[in-house]
N, C-alpha and C positions, 0 to 999 in steps of 0.2 A: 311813267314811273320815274322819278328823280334819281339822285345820288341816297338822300336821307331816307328817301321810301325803302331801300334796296338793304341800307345801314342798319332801320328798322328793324328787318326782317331776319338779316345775318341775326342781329342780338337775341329776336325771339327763339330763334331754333338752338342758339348756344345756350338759349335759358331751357330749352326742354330737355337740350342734352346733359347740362349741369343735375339737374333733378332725377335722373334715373337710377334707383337702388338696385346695386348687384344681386342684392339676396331677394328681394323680393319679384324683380323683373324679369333685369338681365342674365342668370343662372339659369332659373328654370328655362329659359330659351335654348341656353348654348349659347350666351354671348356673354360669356366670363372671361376677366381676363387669366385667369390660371389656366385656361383651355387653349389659349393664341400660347401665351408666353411658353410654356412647356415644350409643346411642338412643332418648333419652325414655321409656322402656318403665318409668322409676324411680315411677311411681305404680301400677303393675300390681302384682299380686297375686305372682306370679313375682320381681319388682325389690323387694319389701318382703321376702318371703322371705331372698330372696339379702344383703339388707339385713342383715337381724336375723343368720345365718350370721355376717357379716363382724363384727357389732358383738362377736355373744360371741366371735370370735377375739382380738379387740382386748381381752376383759378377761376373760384365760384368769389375771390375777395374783388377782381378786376372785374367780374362780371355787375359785382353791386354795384361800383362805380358806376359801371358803365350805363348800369342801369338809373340813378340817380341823375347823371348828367340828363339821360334822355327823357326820365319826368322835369327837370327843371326847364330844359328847352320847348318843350313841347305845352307847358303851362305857359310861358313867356310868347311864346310865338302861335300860340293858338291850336 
């Protein structure tokens, strides 16, 4: 497994984390962020998750790029 295989894979999990709807997913679980924020639970392991979720919603514009470079390379390079 390379450097780009491993790059890969970082992007694909930040694309499944970008795609996940509060209301339809993450709520009905218990993994809203109104439920971390509210009660200190924001340094738990649970409240970082939900974190990190929210952050790559927030930068679904870097994610297209990111995704864009990676079809153009991967056309070019095989």
């Amino acid at each position: 497994m390379g450097l780009w295989t491993f790059l890969e894979g970082v992007l694909l999990i930040a694309n499944a984390l970008a795609i996940l709807n509060e209301d339809r997913f993450l709520a009905p679980r218990g993994w809203s962020f109104s439920e971390v924020s509210g009660g200190g639970r924001a340094k738990s392991l649970k409240g970082q998750v939900i974190g990190l979720i929210y952050a790559t919603q927030y930068l679904r514009v870097p994610l297209i790029v990111l995704n864009a470079i990676t079809i153009v390379v991967k056309l070019i390079s095989g």
